[in-house]
N, C-alpha and C positions, 0 to 999 in steps of 0.2 A: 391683743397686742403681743401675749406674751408668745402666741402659736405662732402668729408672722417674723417675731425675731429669731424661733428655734428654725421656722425654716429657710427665715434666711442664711441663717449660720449653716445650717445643712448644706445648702447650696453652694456657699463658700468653699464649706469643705470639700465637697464631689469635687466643685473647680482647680481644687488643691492638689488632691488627688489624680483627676486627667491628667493636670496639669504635667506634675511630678512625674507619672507615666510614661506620657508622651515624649517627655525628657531624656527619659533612661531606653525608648524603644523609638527613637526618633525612622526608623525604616515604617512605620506605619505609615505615617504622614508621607515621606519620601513617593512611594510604590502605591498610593493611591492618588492619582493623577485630577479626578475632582477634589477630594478631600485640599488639597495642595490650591488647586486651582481656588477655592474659599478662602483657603487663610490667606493667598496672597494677595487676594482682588483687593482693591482698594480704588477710588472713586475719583473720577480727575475732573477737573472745572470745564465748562463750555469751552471747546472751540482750542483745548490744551492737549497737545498731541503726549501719552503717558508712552514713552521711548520702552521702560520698563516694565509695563505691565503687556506692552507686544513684545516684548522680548520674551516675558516667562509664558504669555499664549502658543509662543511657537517652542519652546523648549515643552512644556507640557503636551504640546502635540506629536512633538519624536516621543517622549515618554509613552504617548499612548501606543505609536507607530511600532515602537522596540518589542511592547510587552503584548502588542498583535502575533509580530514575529516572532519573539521567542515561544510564545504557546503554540503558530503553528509548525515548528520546529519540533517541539518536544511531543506532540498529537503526531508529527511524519515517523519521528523517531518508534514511539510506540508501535504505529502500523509495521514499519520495518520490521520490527523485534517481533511482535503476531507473526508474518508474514515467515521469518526466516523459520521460528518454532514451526510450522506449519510447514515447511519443505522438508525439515530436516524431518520430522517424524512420518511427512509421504516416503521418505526415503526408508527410512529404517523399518516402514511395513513392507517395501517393496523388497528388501533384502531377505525376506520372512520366505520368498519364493524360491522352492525347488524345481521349476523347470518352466516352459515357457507358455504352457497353462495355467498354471500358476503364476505368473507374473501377467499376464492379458486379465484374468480375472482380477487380482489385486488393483489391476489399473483403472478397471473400468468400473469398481468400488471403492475400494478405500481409498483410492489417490481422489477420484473425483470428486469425498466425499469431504476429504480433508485439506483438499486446495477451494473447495468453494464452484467448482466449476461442472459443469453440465455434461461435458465430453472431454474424451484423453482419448485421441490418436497415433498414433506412430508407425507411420507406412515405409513401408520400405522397397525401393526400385530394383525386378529383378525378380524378386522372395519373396515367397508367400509362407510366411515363420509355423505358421497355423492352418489348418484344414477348414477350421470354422471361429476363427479370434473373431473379440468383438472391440479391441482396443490396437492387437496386433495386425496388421495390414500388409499385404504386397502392392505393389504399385506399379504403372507402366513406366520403360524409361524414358527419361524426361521430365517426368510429373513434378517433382521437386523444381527443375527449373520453372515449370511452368507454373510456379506457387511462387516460387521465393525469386525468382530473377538470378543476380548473382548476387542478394542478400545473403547474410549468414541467418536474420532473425527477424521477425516483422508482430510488431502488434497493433494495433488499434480496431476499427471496424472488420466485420465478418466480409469477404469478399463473394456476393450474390454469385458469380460466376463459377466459383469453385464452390461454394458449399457445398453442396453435394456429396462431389468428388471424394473430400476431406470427413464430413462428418453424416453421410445417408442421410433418413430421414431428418434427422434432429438437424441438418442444416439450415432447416426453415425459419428455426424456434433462436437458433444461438446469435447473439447481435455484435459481440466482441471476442477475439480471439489472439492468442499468443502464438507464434509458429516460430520453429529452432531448425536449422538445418542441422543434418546427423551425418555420420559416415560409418558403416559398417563392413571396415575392411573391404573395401572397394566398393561396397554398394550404398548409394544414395539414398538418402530417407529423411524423415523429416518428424518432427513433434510438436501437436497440436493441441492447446487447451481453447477450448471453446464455451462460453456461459450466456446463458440469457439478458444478463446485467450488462448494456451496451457502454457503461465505463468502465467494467472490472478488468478491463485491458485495452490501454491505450497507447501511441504515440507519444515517446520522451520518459518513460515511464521504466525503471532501473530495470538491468537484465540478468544480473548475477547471478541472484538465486535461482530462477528463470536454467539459466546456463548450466547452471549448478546442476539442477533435476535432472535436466536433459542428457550430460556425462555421465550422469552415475545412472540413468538407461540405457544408454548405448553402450558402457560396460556390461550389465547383466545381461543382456540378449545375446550380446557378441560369445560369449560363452554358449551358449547353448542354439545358437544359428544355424548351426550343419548337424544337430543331433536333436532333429523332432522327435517328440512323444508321439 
């Protein structure tokens, strides 16, 4: 008898305790939308329509609806912030480059290794920047129109017709692709990232950074355009 009265008293007390708790940290209960969904249910007679307890089933269902959203909000946000550390330090290797050998090798290395993607082109109509580039390109004129239209940028799937064209062999392989129009003091050209990952570049999908990369390429070449190694 005397062990069932200490543990009921125990019990009491832990109750006491939650209780008091719960009191003073009331967002527990709030931001757990089952937890909430418990203490509120409560049990209604045959055939008695509980006005209040559909009421707190649909308010508990935005609850859940909000805290879907804000997670995947805060999950975009992060990839953003990945994402932008990720340009900005392809950028500040590319800046590492004294001439346009230097900069075709950097591209076709440390940018493809640090943006995640399988190929970096950038062709230019007109110019051929390079004797033997494997990032740096010349191209026929036109080519750009006949890539981009009168787009400025295009992402989403790899387009079979051009691959090639755009990325030689490896066009077979790459299933998603990023393209930026360029201008190089009169000459046409364009920048291509290409990856095997047939979502890692899609339609609707932000360009800024994108944009970003693309200007601060077409600033370093343009310096060094008319004065090959």
């Amino acid at each position: 008898m005397t062990g069932s009265a200490d543990e009921q008293a125990t019990l009491e007390l832990d109750a006491r305790s939650v209780r008091d708790f719960l009191r003073n940290h009331p967002d527990i209960v709030r931001e757990d939308a089952e937890l909430m969904a418990l203490i509120a249910e409560r049990e209604a007679g045959d055939g008695v329509v509980d006005l209040g307890s559909a009421a707190r089933g649909k308010l508990l269902e935005e609850v859940r609806q909000l805290k879907a959203l804000n997670e995947g909000i805060v999950e975009t946000a992060r990839a953003n912030l990945a994402t932008q550390s990720q340009i900005h330090m392809a950028v500040l290797a590319l800046l590492e480059a004294d001439s346009l050998a230097a900069l075709d090798r950097k591209m076709s290395g440390r940018l493809t290794g640090a943006l995640g993607v399988d190929v970096c082109r950038v062709l230019i109509e007109g110019h051929a920047p390079l004797k033997s580039g494997e990032s740096l390109l010349g191209a026929a004129e036109g080519f750009v129109g006949e890539v981009l239209g009168d787009k400025v940028e295009r992402l989403g799937p790899v387009d079979p017709q051009i691959a090639h064209a755009l990325y030689g062999q490896q066009g077979a392989r790459v299933k998603s692709e990023a393209i930026v129009r360029l201008d190089f003091n009169g000459h046409d050209g364009l920048m291509a990232l290409a990856a095997r990952d047939a979502h890692l570049f899609e339609a609707g999908q932000g360009t800024e950074l994108l944009n970003f990369l693309a200007r601060a390429i077409e600033r370093m070449i343009v310096q060094w355009l008319h004065h090959k190694p």
